[in-house]
N, C-alpha and C positions, 0 to 999 in steps of 0.2 A: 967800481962805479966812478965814473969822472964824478969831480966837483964843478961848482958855477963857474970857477975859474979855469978850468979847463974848457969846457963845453961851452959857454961863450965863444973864445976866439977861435974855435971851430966850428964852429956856425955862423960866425959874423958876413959868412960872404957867401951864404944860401938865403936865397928868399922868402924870408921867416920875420912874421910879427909875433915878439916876443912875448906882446896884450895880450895873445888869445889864448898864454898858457900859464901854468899856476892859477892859483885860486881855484875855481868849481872846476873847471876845465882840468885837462891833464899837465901832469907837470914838466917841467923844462928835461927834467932828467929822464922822464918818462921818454917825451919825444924824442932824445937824443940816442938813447936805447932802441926805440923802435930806427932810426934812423941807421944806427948802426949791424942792426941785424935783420929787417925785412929789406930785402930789397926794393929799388925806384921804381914803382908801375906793377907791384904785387898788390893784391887784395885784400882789404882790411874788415872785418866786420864789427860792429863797432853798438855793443847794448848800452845808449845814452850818448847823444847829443849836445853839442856847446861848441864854444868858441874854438875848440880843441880839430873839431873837425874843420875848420878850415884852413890849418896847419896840416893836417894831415893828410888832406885833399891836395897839397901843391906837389908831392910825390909821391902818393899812392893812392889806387883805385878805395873808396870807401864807402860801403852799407853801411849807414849808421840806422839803427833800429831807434826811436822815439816814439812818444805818447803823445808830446803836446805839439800842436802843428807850427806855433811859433819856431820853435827850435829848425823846424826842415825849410826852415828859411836863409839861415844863414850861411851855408858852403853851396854856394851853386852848383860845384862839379860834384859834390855827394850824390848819390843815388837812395836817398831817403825812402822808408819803408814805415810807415806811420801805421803803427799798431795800440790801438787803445789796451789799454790795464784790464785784466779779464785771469778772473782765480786770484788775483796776487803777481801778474806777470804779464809782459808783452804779450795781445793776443796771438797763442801759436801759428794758429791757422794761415793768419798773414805773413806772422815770421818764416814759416817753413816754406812758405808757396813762393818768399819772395827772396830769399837768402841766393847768393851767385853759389855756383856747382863746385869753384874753386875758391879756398881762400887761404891767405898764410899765416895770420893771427888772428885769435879773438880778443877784443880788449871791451872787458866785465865793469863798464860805471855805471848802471842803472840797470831799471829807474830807481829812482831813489824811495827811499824810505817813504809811506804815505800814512795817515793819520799815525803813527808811531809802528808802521806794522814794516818789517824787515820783507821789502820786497826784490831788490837785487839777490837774495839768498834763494830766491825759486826760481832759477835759471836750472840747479841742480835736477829738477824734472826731466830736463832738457837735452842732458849731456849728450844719451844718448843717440840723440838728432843731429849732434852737432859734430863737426869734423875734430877731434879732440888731438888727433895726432902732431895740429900746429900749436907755438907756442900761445898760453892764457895768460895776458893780464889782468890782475887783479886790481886794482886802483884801490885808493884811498884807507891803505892798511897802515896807517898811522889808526885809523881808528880797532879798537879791540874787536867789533865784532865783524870789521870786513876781513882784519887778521885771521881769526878765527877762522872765517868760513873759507877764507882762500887756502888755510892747511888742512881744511877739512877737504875738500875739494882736489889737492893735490895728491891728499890720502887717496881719495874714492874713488881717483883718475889712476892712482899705481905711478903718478911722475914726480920729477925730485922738484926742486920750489929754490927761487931765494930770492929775498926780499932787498928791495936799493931805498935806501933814505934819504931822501930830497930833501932840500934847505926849506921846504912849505910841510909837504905832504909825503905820507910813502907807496908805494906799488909792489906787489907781488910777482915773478914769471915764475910761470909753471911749465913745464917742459917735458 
């Protein structure tokens, strides 16, 4: 995994606001990772929304899935599919009716947790809907139970896992 100090000055001359990454949004190392391994004008599907998506909108198609309608406001070129919380999870029905045929990652940040109840972990209902054969990220596995569940998940999936630690936060790919 690069560091900040590499990943900087190989970025400093793509068109990237550097505000819309770390903190809630996805991380710097995150982005640079997707950068380096999805290709430019590949398809992203993307469970949770933030400033992260409109970094990631500037060279790759993206379905970001969201709850709250604020959110499918800010990356105009996203293809936002606003699904209300239904079971514990994005509602399927819109999720599935509205997901692109192709896509080459999934990347796992929501939604997030609601009255303390672990809702990003019932995606796993899901799996089998979903095109599993490209790689998953997992987001925010600095925290112990998105750790958890992202090797739980790599278990259930049968793929290998490894984990990049970023100078904020960490992420998981699963492969």
């Amino acid at each position: 995994m690069n560091d900040l100090n590499t990943i900087y000055p190989k970025l400093k001359n793509k068109d990237i606001n550097f505000n819309n990454l770390d903190g809630w949004a996805i991380s710097v190392e995150c982005y640079d990772w997707i950068l380096d391994n999805i290709p430019e004008g590949e398809t992203i599907v993307e469970f949770g929304s933030g400033s992260g998506t409109m970094e990631l909108c500037r060279y790759h198609k993206v379905y970001p899935i969201e709850h709250q309608e604020r959110f499918t406001r800010l990356a105009p070129k996203a293809n936002y599919i606003l699904a209300d919380i239904v079971d514990g999870w994005y509602d399927p029905e819109v999720v599935f009716n509205n997901l692109p045929d192709e896509y080459s990652l999934i990347i796992v940040d929501g939604p997030p947790n609601l009255d303390q109840v672990k809702t990003r972990n019932n995606i796993e209902k899901y799996w089998d809907r979903l095109n599993t054969s490209v790689p998953i990220i997992m987001d925010d596995t600095h925290r112990e139970d998105e750790y958890d569940f992202a090797i739980r998940t790599a278990e259930l999936l049968g793929k290998d896992w490894v984990e990049y630690k970023g100078w904020q936060k960490n992420f998981i790919v699963i492969r």
